[in-house]
ChimeraX commands (.cxc) that place a marker at each C-alpha (Angstrom):
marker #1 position 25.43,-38.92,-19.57 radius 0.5
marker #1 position 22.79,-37.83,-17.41 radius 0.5
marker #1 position 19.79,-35.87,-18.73 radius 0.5
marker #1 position 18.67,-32.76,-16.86 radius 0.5
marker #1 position 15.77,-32.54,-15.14 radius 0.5
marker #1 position 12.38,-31.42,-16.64 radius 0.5
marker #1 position 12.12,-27.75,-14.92 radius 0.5
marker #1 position 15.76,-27.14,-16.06 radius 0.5
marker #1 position 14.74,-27.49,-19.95 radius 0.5
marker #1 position 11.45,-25.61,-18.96 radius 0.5
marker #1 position 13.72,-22.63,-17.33 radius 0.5
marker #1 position 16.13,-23.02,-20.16 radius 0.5
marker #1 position 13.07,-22.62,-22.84 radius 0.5
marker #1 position 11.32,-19.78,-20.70 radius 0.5
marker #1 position 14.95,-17.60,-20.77 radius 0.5
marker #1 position 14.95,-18.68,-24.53 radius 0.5
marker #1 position 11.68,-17.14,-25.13 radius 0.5
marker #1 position 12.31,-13.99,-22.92 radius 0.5
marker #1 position 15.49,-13.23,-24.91 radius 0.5
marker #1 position 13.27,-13.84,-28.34 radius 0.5
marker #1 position 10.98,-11.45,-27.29 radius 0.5
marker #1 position 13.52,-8.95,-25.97 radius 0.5
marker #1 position 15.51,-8.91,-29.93 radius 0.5
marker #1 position 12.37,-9.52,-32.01 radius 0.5
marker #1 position 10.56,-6.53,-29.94 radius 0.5
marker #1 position 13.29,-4.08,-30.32 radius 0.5
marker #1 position 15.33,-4.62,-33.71 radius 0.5
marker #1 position 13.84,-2.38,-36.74 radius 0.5
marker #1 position 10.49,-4.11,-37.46 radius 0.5
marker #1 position 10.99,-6.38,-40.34 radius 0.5
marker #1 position 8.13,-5.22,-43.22 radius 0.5
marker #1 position 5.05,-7.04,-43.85 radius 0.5
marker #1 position 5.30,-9.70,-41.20 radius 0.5
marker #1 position 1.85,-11.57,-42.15 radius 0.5
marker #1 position -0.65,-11.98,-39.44 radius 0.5
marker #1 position -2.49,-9.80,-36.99 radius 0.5
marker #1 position 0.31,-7.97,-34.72 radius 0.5
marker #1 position -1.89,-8.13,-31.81 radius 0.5
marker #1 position -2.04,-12.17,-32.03 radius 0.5
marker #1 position 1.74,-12.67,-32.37 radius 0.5
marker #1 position 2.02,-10.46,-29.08 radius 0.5
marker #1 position -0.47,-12.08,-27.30 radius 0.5
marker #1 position 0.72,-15.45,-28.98 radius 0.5
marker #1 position 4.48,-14.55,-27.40 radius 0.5
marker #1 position 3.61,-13.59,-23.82 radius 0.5
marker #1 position 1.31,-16.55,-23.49 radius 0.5
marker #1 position 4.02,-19.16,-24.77 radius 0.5
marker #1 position 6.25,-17.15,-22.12 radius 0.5
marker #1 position 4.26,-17.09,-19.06 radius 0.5
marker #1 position 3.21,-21.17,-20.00 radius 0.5
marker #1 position 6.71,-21.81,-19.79 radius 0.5
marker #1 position 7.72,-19.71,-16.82 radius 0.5
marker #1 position 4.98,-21.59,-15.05 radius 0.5
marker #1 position 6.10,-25.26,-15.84 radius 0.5
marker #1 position 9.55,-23.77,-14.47 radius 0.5
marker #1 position 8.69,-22.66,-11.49 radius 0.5
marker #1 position 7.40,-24.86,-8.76 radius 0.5
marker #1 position 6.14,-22.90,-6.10 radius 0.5
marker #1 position 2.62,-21.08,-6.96 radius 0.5
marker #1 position 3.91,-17.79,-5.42 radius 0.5
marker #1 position 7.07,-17.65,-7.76 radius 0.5
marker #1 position 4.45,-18.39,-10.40 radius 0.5
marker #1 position 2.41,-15.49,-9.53 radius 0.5
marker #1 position 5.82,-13.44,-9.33 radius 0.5
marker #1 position 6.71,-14.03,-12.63 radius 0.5
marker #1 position 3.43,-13.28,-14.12 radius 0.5
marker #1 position 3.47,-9.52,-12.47 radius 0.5
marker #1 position 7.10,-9.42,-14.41 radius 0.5
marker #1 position 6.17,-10.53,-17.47 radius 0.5
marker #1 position 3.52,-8.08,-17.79 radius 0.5
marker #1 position 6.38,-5.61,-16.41 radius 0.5
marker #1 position 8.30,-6.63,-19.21 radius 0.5
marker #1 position 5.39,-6.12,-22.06 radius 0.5
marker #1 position 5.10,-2.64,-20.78 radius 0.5
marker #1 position 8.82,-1.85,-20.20 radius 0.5
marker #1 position 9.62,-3.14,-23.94 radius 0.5
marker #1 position 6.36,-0.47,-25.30 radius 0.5
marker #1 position 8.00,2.45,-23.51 radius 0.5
marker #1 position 11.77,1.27,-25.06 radius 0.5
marker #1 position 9.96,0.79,-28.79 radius 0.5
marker #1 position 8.21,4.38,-28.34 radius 0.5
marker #1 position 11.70,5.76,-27.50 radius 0.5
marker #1 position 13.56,3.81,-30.24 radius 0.5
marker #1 position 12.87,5.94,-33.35 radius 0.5
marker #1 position 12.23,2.44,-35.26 radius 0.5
marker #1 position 9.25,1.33,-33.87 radius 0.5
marker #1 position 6.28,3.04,-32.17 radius 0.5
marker #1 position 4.28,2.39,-28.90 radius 0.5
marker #1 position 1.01,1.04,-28.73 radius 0.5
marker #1 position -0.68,0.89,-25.86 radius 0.5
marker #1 position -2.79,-2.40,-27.47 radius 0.5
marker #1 position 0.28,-4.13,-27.49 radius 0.5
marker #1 position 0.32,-3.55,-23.70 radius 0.5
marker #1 position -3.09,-4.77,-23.45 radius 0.5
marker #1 position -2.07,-7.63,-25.39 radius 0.5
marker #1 position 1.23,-8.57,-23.94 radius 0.5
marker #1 position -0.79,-8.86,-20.46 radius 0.5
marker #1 position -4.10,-10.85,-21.79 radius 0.5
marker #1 position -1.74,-13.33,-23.41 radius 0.5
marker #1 position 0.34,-13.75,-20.17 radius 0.5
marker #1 position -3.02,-14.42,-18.09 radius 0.5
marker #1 position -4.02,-16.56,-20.54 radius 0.5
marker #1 position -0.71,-18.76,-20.12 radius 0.5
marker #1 position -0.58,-18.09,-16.43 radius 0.5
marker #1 position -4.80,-20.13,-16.61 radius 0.5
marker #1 position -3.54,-22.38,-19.00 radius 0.5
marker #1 position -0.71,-23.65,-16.44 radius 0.5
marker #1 position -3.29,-23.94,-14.19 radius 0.5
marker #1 position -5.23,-26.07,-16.44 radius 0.5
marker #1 position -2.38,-28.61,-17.28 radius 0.5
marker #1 position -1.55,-28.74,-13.56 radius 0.5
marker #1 position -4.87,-29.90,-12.70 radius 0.5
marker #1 position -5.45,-31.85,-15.38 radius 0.5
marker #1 position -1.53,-33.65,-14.78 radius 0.5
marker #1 position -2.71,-34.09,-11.09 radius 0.5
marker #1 position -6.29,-35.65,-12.11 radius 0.5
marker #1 position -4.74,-37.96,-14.79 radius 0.5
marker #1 position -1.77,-38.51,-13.15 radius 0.5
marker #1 position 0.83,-37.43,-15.52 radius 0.5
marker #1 position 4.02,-35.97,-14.08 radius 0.5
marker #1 position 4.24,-33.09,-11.21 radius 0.5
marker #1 position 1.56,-30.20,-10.97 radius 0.5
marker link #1:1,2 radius 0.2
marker link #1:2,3 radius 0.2
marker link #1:3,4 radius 0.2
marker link #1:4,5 radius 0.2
marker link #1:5,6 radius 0.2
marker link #1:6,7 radius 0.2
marker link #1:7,8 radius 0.2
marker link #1:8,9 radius 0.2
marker link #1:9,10 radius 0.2
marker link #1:10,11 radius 0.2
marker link #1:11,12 radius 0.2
marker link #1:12,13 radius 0.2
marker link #1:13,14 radius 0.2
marker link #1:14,15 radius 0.2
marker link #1:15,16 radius 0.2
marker link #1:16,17 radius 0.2
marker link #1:17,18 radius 0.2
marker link #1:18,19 radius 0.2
marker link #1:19,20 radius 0.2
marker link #1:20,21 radius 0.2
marker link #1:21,22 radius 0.2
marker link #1:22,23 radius 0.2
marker link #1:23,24 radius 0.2
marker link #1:24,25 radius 0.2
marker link #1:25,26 radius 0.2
marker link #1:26,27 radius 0.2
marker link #1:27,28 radius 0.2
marker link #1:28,29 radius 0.2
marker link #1:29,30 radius 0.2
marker link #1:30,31 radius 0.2
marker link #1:31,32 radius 0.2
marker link #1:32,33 radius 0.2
marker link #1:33,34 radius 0.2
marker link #1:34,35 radius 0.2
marker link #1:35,36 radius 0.2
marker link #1:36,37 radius 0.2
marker link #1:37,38 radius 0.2
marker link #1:38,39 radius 0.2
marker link #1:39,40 radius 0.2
marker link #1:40,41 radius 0.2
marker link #1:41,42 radius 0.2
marker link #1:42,43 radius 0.2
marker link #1:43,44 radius 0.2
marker link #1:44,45 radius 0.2
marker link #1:45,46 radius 0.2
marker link #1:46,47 radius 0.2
marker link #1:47,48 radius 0.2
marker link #1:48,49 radius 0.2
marker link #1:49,50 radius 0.2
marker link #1:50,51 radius 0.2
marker link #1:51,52 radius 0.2
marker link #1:52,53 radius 0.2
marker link #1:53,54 radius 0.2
marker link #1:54,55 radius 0.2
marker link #1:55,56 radius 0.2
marker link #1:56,57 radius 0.2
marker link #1:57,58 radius 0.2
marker link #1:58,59 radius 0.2
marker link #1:59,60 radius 0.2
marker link #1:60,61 radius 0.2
marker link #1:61,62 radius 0.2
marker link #1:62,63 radius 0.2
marker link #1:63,64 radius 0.2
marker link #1:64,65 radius 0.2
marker link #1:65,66 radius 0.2
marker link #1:66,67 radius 0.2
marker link #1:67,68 radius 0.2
marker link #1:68,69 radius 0.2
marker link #1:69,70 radius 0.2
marker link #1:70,71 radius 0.2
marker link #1:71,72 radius 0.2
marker link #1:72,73 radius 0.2
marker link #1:73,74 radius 0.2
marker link #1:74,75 radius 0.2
marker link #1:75,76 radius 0.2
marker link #1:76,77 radius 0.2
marker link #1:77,78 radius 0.2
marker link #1:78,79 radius 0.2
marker link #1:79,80 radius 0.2
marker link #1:80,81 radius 0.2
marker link #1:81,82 radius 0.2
marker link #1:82,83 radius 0.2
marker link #1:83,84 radius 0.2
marker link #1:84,85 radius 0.2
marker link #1:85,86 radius 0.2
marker link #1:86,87 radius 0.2
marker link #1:87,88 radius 0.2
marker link #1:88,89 radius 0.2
marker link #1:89,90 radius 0.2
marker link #1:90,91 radius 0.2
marker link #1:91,92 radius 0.2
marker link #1:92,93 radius 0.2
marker link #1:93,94 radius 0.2
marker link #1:94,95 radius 0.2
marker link #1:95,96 radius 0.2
marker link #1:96,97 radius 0.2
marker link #1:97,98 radius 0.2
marker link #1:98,99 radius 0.2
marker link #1:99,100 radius 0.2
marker link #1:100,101 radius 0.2
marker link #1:101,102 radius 0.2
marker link #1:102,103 radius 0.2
marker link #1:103,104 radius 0.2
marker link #1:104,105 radius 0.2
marker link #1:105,106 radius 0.2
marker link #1:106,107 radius 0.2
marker link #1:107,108 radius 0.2
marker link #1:108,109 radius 0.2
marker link #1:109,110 radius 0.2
marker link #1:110,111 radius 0.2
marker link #1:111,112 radius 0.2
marker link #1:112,113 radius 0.2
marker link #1:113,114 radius 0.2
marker link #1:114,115 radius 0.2
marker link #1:115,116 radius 0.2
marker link #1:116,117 radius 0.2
marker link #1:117,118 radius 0.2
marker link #1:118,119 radius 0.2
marker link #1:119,120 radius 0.2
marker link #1:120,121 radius 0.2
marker link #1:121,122 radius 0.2
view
């Protein structure tokens, strides 16, 4: 049996993690979940973006996904506000989009520091 390739388990983690973040932002919030909220949604859209990245090979489609991903924090505040279960908060926005940047620059790092050490593909 073959293995598959190392972007398919990246794209197969990255839909993984966008489907995550899809139910766990918009089921009833569970109570008391420990921790700041602000971390765990930065902490998300970082983890997403990372793995989008390591997907995708082309820097454009890179790029691409980050405008979506911040889309997609936005999109899900506007759903929450709407839901009657959870509220919006702009914060999260802010967030959502300073932990996708921050995974977008942290691909960046391991591709440079991949190509410099020569481990794997940038």
């Amino acid at each position: 049996m073959e293995l598959p390739k190392r972007p398919t388990l990246y794209r197969i983690a990255a839909i993984g993690i966008v489907l995550a973040i899809l139910v766990l932002s918009l089921m009833p919030a569970p109570p008391g979940v420990p921790g700041s909220d602000k971390l765990h949604h930065f902490l998300a859209y970082m983890s997403c973006m990372f793995a989008w990245a390591l997907a995708l090979a082309r820097p454009k489609s890179r790029l691409v996904a980050l405008i979506l991903i911040c889309a997609m924090g936005v999109i899900i505040e506007f759903l929450q506000g709407w839901s009657g279960w959870r509220t919006f908060d702009g914060a999260d926005m802010a967030a959502n989009a300073l932990g996708a940047m921050c995974g977008w620059i942290a691909s960046r790092v391991h591709a440079q520091l991949a190509v410099r050490f020569g481990a794997g593909r940038a």
